[in-house]
ZATIRO-935674 format. One line per 8 residues: number of its first residue (from 1); their letters; for each residue x, z, y of C-alpha. Coordinates in nm, 2 decimals, always signed. Layout:
BEGIN
NUM	a	X:Z:Y  ...
This chain:
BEGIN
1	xxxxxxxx	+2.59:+10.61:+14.05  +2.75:+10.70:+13.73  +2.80:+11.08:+13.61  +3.12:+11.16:+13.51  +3.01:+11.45:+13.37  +2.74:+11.35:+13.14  +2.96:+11.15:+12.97  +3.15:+11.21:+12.64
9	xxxxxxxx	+3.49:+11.37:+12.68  +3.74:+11.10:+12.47  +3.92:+11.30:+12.21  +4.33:+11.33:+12.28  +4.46:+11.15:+12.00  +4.26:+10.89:+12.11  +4.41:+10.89:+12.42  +4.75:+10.91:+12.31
17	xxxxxxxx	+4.70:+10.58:+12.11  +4.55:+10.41:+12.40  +4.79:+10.54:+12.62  +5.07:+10.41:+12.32  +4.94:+10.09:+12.36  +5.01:+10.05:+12.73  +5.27:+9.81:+12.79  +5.53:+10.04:+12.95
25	xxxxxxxx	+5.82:+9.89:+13.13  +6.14:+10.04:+13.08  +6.42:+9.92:+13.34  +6.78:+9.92:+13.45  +6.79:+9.94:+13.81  +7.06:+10.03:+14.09  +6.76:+10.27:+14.29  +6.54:+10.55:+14.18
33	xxxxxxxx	+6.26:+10.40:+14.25  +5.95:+10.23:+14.04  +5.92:+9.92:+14.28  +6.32:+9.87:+14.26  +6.38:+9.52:+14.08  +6.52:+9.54:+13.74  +6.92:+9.44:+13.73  +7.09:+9.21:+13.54
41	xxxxxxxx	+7.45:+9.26:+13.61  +7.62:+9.61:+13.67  +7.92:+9.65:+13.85  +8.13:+9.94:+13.84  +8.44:+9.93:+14.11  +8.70:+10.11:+13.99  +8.96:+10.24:+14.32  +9.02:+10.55:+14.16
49	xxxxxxxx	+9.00:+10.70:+13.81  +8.59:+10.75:+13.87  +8.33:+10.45:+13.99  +8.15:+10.50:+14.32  +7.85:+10.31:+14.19  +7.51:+10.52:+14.03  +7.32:+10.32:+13.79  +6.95:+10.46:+13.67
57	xxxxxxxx	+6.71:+10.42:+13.40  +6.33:+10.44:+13.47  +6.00:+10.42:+13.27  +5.65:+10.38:+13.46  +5.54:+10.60:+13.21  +5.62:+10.95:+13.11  +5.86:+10.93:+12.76  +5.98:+11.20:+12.52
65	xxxxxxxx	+6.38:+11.04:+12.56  +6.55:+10.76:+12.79  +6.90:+10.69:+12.71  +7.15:+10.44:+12.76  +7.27:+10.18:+12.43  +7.60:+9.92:+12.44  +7.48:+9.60:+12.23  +7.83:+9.51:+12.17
73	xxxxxxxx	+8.09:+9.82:+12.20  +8.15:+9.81:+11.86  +8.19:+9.41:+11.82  +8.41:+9.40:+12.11  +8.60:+9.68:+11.95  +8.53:+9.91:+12.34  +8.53:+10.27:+12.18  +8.47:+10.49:+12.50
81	xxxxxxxx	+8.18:+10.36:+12.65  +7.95:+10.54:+12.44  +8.04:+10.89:+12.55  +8.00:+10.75:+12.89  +7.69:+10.65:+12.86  +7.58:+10.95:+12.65  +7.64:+11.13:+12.98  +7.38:+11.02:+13.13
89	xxxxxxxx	+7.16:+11.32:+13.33  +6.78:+11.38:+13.37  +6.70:+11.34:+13.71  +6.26:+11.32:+13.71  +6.27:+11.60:+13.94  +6.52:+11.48:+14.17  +6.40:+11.16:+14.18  +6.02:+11.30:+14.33
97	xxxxxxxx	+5.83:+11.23:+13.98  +5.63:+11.46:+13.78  +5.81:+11.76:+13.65  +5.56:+11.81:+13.37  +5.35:+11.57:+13.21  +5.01:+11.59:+13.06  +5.14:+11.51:+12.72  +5.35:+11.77:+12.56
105	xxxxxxxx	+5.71:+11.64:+12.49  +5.65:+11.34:+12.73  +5.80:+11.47:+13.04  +6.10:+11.23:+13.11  +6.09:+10.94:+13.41  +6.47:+10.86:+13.52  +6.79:+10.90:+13.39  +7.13:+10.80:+13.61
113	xxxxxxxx	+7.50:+10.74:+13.50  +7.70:+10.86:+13.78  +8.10:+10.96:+13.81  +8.17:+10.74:+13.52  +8.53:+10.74:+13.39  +8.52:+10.35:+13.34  +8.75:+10.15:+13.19  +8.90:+9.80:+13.26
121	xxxxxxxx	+8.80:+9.66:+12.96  +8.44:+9.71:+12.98  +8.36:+9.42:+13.17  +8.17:+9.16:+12.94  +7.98:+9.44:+12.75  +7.60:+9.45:+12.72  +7.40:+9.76:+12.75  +7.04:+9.86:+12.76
129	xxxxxxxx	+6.79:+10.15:+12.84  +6.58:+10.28:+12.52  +6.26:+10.49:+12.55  +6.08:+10.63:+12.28  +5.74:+10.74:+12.28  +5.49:+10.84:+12.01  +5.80:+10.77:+11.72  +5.85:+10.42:+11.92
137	xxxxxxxx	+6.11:+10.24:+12.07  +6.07:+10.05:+12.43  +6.41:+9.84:+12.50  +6.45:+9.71:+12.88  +6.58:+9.39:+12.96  +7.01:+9.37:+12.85  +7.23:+9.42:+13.14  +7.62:+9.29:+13.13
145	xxxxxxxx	+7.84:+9.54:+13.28  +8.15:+9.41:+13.52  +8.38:+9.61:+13.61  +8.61:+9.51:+13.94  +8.97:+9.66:+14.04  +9.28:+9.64:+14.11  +9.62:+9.84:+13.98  +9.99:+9.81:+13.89
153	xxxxxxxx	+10.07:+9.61:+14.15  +10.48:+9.54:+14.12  +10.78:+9.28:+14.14  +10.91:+9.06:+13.80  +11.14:+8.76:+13.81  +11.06:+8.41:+13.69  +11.07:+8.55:+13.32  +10.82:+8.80:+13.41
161	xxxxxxxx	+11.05:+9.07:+13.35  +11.07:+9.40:+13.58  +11.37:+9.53:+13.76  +11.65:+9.75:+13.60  +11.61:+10.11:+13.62  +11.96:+10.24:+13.73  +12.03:+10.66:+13.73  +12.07:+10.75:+14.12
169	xxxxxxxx	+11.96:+10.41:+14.28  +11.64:+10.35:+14.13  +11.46:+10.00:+14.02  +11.70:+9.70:+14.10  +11.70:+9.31:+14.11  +12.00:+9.07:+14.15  +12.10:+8.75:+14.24  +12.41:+8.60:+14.18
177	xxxxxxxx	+12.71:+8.64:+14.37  +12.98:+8.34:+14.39  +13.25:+8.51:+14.59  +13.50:+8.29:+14.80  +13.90:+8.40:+14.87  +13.77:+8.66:+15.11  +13.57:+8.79:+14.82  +13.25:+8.78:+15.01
185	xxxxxxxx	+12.94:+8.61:+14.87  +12.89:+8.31:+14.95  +12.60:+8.07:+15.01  +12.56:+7.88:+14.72  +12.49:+8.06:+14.45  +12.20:+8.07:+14.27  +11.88:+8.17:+14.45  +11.62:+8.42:+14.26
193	xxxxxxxx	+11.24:+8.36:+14.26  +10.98:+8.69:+14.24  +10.66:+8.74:+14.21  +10.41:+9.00:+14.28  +10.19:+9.09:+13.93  +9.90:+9.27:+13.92  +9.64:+9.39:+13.69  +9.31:+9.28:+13.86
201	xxxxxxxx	+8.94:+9.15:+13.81  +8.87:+8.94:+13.97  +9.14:+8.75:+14.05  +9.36:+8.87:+14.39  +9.33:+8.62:+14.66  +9.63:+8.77:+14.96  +9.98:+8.87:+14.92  +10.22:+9.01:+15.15
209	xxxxxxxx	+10.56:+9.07:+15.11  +10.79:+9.35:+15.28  +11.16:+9.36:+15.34  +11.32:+9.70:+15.39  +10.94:+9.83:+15.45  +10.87:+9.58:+15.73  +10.58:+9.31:+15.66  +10.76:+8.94:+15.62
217	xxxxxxxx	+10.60:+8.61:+15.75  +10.55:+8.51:+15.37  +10.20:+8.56:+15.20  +10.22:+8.41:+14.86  +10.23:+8.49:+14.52  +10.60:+8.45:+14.51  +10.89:+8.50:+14.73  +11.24:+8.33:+14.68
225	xxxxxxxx	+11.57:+8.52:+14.76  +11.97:+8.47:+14.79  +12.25:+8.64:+14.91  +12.09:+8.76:+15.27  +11.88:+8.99:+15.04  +12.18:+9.18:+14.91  +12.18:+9.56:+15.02  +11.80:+9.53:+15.12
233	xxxxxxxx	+11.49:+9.59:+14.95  +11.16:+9.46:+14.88  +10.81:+9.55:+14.80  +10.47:+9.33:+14.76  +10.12:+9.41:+14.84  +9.81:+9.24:+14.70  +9.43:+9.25:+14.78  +9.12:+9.10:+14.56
241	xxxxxxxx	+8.86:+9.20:+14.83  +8.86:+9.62:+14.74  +9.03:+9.76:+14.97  +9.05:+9.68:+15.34  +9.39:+9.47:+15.49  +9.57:+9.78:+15.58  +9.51:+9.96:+15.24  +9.61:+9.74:+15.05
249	xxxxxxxx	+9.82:+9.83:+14.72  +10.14:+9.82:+14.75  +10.46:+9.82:+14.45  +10.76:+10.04:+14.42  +11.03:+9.93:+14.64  +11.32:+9.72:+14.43  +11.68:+9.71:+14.57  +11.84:+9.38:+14.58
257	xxxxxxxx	+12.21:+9.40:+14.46  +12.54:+9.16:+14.39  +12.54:+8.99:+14.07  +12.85:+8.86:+13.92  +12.74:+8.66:+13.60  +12.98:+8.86:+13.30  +13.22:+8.64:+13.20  +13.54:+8.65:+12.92
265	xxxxxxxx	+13.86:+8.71:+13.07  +14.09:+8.72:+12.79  +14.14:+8.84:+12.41  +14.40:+8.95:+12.20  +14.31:+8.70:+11.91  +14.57:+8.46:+11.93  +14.86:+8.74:+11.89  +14.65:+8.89:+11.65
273	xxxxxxxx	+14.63:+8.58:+11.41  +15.01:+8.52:+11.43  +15.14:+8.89:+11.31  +15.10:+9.13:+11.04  +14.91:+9.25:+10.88  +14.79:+8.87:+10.88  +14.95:+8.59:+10.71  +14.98:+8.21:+10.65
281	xxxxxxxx	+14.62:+8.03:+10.64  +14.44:+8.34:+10.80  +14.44:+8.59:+10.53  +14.47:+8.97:+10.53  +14.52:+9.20:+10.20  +14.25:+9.41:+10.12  +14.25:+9.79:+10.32  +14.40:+9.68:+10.62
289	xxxxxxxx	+14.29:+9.78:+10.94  +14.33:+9.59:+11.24  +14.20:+9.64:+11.63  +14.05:+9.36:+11.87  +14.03:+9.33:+12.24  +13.82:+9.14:+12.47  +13.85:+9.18:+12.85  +13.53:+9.12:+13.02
297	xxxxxxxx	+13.48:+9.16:+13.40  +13.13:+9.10:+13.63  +12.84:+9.28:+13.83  +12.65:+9.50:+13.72  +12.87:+9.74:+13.48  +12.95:+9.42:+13.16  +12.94:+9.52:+12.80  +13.08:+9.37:+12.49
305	xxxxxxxx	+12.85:+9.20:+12.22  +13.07:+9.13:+11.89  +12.98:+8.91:+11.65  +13.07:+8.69:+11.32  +12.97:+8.32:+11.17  +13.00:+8.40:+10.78  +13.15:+8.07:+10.54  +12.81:+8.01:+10.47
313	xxxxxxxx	+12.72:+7.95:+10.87  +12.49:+8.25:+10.90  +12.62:+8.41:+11.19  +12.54:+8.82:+11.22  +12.64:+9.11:+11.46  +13.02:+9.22:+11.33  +13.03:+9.55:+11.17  +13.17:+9.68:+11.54
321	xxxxxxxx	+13.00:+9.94:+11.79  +12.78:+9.71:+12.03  +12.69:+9.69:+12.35  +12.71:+10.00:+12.58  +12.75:+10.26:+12.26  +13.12:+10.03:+12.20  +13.43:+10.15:+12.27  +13.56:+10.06:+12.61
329	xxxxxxxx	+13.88:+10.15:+12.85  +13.86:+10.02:+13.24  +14.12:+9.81:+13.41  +14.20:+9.85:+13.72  +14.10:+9.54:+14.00  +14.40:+9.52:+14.18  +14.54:+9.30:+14.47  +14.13:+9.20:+14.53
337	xxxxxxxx	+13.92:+9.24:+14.80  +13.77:+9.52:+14.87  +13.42:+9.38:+14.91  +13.42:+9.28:+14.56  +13.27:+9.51:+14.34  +13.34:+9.34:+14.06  +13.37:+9.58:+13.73  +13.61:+9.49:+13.48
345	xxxxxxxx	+13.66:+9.65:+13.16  +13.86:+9.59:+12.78  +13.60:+9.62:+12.51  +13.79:+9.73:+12.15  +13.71:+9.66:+11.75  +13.85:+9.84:+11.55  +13.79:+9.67:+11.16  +13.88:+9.87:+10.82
353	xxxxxxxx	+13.86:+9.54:+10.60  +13.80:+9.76:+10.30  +13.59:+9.45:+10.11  +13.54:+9.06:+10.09  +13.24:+9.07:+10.34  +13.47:+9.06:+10.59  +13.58:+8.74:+10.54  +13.42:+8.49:+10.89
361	xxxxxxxx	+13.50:+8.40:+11.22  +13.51:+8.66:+11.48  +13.41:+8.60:+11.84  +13.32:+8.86:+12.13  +13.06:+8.76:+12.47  +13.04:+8.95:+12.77  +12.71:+9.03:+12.87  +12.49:+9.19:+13.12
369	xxxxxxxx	+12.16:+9.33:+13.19  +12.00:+9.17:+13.54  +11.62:+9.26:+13.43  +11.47:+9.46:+13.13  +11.53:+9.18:+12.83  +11.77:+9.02:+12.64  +12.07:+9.03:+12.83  +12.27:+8.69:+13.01
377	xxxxxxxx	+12.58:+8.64:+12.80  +12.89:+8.44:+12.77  +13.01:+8.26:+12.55  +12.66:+8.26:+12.35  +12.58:+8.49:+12.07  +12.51:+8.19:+11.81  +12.82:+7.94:+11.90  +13.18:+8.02:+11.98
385	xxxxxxxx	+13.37:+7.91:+12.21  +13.76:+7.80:+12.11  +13.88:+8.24:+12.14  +13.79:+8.29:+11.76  +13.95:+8.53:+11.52  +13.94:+8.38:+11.15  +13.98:+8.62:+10.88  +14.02:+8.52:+10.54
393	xxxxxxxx	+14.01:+8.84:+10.29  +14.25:+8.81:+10.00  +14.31:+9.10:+9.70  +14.24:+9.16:+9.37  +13.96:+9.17:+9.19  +13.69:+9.39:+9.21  +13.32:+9.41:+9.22  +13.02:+9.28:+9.37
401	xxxxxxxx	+12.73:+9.45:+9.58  +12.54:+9.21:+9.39  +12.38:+9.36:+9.07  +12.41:+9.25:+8.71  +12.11:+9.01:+8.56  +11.98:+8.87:+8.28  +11.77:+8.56:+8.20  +11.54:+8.52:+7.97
409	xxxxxxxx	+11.56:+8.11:+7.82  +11.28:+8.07:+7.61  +11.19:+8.33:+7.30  +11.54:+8.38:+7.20  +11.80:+8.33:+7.46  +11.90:+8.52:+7.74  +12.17:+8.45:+8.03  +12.32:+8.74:+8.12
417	xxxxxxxx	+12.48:+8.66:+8.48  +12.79:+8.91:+8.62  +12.86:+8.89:+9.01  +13.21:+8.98:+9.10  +13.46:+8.93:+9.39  +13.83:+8.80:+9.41  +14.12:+8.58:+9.64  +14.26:+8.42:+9.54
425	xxxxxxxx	+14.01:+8.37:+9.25  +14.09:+8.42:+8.89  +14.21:+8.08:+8.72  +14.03:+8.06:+8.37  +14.05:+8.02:+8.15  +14.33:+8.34:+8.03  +14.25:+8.48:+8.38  +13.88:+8.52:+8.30
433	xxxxxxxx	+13.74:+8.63:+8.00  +13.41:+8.82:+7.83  +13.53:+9.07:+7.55  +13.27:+9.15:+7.30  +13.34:+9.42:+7.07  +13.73:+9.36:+7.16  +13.69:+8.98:+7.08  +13.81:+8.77:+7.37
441	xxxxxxxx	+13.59:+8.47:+7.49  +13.71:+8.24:+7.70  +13.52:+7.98:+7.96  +13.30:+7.79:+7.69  +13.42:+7.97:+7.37  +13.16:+8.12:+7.12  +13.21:+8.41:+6.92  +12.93:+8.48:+6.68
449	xxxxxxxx	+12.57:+8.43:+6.90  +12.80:+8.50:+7.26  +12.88:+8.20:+7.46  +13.07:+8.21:+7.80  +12.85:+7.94:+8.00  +12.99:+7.90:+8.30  +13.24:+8.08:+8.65  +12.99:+7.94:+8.98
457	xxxxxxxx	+13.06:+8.02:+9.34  +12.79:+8.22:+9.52  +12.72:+8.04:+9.82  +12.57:+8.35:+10.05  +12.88:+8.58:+9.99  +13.25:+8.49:+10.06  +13.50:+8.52:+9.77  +13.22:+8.60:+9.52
465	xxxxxxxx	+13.18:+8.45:+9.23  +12.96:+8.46:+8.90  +13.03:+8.47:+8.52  +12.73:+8.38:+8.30  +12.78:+8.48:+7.95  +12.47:+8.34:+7.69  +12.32:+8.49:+7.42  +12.13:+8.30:+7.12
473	xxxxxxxx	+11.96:+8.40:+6.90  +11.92:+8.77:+7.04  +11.96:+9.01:+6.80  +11.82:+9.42:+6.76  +12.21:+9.51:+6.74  +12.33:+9.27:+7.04  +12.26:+9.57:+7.32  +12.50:+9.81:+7.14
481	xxxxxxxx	+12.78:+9.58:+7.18  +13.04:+9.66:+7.41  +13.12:+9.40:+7.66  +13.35:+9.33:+7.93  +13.43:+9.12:+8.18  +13.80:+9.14:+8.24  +13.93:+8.96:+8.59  +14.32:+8.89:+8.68
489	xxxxxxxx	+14.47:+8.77:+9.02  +14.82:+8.74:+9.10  +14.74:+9.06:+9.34  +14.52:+9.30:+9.06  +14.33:+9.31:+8.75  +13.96:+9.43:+8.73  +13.71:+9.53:+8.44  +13.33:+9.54:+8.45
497	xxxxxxxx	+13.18:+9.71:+8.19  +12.82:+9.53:+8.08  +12.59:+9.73:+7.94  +12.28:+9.53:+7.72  +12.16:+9.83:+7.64  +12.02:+9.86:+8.05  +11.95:+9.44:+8.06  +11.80:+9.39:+7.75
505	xxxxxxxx	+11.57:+9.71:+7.75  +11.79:+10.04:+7.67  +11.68:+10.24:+7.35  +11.38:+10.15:+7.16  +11.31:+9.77:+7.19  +10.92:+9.70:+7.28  +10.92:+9.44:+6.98  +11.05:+9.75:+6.75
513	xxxxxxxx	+10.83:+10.03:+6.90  +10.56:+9.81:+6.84  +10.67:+9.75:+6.47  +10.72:+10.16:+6.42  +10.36:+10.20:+6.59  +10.20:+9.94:+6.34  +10.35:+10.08:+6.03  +10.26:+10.37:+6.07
521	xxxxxxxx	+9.93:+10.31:+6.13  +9.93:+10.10:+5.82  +10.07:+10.41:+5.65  +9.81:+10.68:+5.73  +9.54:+10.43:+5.62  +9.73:+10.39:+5.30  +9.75:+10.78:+5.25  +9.37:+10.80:+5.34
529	xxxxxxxx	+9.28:+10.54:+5.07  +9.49:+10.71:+4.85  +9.31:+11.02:+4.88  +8.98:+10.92:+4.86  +9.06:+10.76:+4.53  +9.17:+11.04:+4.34  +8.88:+11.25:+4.48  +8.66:+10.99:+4.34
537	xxxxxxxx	+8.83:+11.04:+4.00  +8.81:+11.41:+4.02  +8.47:+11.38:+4.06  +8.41:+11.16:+3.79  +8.60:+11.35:+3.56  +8.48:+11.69:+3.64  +8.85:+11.75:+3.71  +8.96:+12.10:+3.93
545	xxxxxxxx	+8.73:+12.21:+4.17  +8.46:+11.93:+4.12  +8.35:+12.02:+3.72  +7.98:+12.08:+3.70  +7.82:+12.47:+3.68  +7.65:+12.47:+3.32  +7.34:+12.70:+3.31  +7.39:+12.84:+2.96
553	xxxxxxxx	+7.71:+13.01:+3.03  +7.61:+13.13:+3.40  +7.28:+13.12:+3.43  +7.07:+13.03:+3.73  +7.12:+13.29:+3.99  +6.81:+13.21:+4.15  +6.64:+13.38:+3.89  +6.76:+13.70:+4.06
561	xxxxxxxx	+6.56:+13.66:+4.34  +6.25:+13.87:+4.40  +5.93:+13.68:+4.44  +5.81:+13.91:+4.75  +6.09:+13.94:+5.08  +6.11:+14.25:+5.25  +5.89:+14.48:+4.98  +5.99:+14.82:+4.90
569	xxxxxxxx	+6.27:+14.79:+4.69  +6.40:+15.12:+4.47  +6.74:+15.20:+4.22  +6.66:+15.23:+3.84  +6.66:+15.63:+3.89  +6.40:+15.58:+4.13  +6.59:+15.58:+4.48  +6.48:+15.29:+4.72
577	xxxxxxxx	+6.69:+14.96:+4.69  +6.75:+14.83:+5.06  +6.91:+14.53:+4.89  +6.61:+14.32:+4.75  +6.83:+14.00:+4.56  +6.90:+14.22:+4.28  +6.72:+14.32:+3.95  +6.60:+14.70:+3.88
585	xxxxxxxx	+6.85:+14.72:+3.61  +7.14:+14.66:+3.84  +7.38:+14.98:+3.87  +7.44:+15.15:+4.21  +7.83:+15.23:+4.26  +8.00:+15.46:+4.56  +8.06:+15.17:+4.72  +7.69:+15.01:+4.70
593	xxxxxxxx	+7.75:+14.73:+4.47  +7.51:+14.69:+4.24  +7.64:+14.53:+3.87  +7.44:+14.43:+3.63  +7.45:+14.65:+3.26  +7.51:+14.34:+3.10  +7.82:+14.16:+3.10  +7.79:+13.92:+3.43
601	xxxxxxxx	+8.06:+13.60:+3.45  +8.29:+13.60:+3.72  +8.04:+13.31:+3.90  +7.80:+13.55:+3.90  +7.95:+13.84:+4.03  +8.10:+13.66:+4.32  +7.74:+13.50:+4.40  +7.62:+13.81:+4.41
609	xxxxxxxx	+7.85:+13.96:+4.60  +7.85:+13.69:+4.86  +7.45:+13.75:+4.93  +7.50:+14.10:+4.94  +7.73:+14.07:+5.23  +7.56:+13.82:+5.38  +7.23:+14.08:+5.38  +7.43:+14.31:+5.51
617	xxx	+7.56:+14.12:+5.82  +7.24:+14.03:+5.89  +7.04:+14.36:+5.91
């Protein structure tokens, strides 16, 4: 029989390493218990805001930290998760293991995720429990999270577009409404196919429609309705196997209402074009104002879309109030039925032609809103029909909202191009001319290095024009020229001032900044070599300040220095000398400078002088 306690104790450390090398099992399971099998899916059903579902973590072993990791969160771009599963609780105790462990720090079993705010997007991620133990890491097998619900269930047409939102009568559909003599809808018109959407995973597999609240026979995705729907409602319900038959989510109710596709009624075009202020071949002076009319009728409420085909064919929204924010005034629906809601109105343009952009052909469409999207118009908004208002702008000359150019052509030539507006357009070439410097240039005259080029049409903007006026070879001078462009018309004349100074680079050229910059570079070297040539002289020479010191005539003053620093220095009377660079002989004045009796040179006295203050400043 063997005695336990005869035997060696084993020392802890040793025991922590052997217990370290234990294979411990970390695992993801749907139970809080050790025998539970491990999981490889997790799914979360979402019927609220919360999941129902509790999801724990578990070692076999005692471990200083479990926690929950997402693989992939940050590949598939999912940002929330990971305070989710940060939330994770400590549950050993709850869970009937060991509150306290035998190892210091090691005292955690289970963890659980429960209440989890999840979101629909989760589904496909990858997560996995972590341990760590003695500075190590244990992962458990991955586990791919699915989440399952079901929300925003409600009604679109065939478009998949949702119902109008109308102020008092809530969301609304409509089909369309052909109305016979009596002014009821009749039969034939146009029948409307819904269909229930839904945001759901996975997929729903029953429908059910309801009519005024009351379950119909149909079942399907879609449901197809006509004229019987009018003044009813309508709802749809859907189910993917969360919720039982009779709880199933259910949309908004949409009311089903008339519609009466907007059409044109009539315009005031036609007695527009043939009086004032218009005249022969379309055209209209320049700051006239003129108003258009379109009367639209149709169900719902019909608006007015305006809009205008340039000369060039691009066609653009008139510069007119549009849609609802237009100007309108309601006519009044007499002599029909009473059963025909019909709404007709007279949209209104008013048009200040106050420049050449103006110049197209004017149409108007009615139009209507019958689900949230583009609205159903007639005529279209890219093609006219035969109600068109043509407007041909004619006055004098004037300028462009194009800006001024210039082209550079090679080194030394440079096309400086000059937009400008006009109708009838100036005949050149005495109606259009370049003056430079008050000399007159006509359509491929030269004057000095000015050439007028060339008048071409620009293609994107009616009744505009260019004037190109060359320049070869370009001189400093050329941008301090004055030039204009002077324009004539049998209805104006016009002047555009062209200023080289802003084309060509106003002020200082960069060629001749450059130039300044490199001269005087070129200069203060030149003054430097200068000077250091007649310092060199000087210096050869012995001229000014650089002539030699010659020792019979000043002496050496070194020979004035005593031999021992800092000994006991006294005055010729006697008296200690604090000031040690001087001879015994030397005088002592009221201001404690000490001359020599002899006759000293002036290098002298100012050497001396010199040391003595620097002594001084130094004690």
């Amino acid at each position: 029989m063997r005695n336990d306690a005869h035997m060696p104790m084993m020392p802890d450390r040793m025991r922590e390493t052997q217990i370290s090398n234990e294979k411990i099992q970390v695992k993801i399971v749907s139970d809080p218990f050790l025998g539970s099998s491990p999981l490889s899916h997790i799914t979360w059903r979402l019927l609220g805001r919360e999941s129902s579902e509790v999801v724990y973590c578990l070692s076999q072993l005692p471990v200083s930290q479990l926690r929950f990791h997402c693989l992939d969160c940050e590949q598939k771009n999912i940002t929330d998760m990971v305070h989710a599963l940060n939330s994770a609780q400590d549950i050993t105790g709850n869970a009937g293991f060991p509150v306290m462990s035998s190892r210091p720090g090691m005292n955690e079993y289970a963890i659980s995720l429960r209440n989890v705010d999840v979101n629909t997007n989760w589904t496909g991620a990858t997560i996995i429990c972590q341990a760590y133990i003695n500075g190590g890491q244990i992962d458990s097998a991955p586990v791919t999270v699915n989440v399952e619900y079901l929300r925003n269930v409600h009604v679109v047409d065939s478009n998949n577009q949702s119902p109008i939102r109308v102020v008092n009568q809530g969301n609304v559909f409509y089909v369309e409404c052909l109305r016979g003599p009596d002014g009821f809808c009749q039969q034939n018109g146009r029948r409307k196919t819904l269909y229930c959407a839904v945001q759901a995973n996975p997929p729903p597999v029953s429908y059910r429609w309801l009519k005024n609240g009351e379950i119909t026979s149909s079942n399907g995705h879609s449901i197809t309705i006509g004229t019987e729907m009018i003044g009813k409602s309508i709802q749809c319900s859907a189910n993917n196997g969360l919720y039982p038959n009779d709880q199933m989510p259910t949309s908004q109710a949409v009311s089903i209402e008339p519609y009466s596709a907007a059409r044109l009624i009539q315009t005031n075009f036609n007695t527009l074009q043939r009086s004032a202020p218009f005249t022969a071949m379309n055209r209209i002076d320049m700051n006239q104002d003129i108003t258009l009319n379109c009367a639209v009728e149709g169900s719902p409420r019909p608006f007015v879309l305006w809009r205008m085909r340039r000369p060039d064919g691009q066609v653009v929204d008139a510069a007119c109030p549009q849609g609802y924010e237009g100007q309108f005034k309601d006519t009044t629906t007499t002599g029909l039925n009473l059963n025909n809601n019909l709404i007709r109105l007279t949209g209104m343009c008013q048009l200040r032609i106050s420049n050449y952009s103006y110049t197209g052909t004017y149409w108007c469409s009615a139009c209507s809103y019958v689900s949230v999207g583009d609205p159903e118009c007639s005529p279209g908004l890219e093609a006219p029909t035969d109600e068109v208002l043509n407007v041909m702008v004619q006055g004098p000359p004037m300028d462009s909202d194009s800006f001024q150019s210039v082209e550079q052509i090679g080194q030394n030539t440079a096309v400086v191009t000059v937009p400008f507006c006009a109708e009838p357009m100036p005949k050149p070439p005495r109606e259009i001319v370049f003056a430079v410097d008050n000399n007159d240039i006509q359509t491929g005259q030269t004057w000095q290095n000015f050439r007028f080029d060339s008048v071409t049409q620009n293609n994107t903007v009616p009744n505009c024009y260019f004037a190109r006026l060359q320049i070869s070879p370009i001189h400093e001078g050329d941008k301090h020229r004055q030039i204009v462009l002077k324009l004539q018309n049998v209805l104006g004349t016009k002047q555009i001032v062209v200023s080289l100074a802003d084309l060509l680079g106003g002020g200082t050229s960069t060629g001749s900044l450059a130039k300044i910059i490199i001269f005087s570079v070129l200069g203060f070297i030149a003054f430097l070599l200068i000077l250091a040539g007649v310092v060199i002289l000087c210096i050869r020479r012995q001229l000014f300040c650089f002539s030699g010191v010659k020792e019979g005539q000043y002496g050496n003053p070194s020979n004035h220095l005593k031999t021992t620093i800092g000994a006991p220095e006294t005055f010729i009377d006697g008296v200690e000398n604090p000031h040690g660079y001087y001879d015994k002989n030397e005088v002592n004045n009221e201001e404690k400078i000490y001359i020599s009796k002899e006759a000293q040179s002036p290098y002298d006295v100012i050497y001396k002088a010199a040391r003595l203050d620097s002594r001084v400043s130094s004690v």
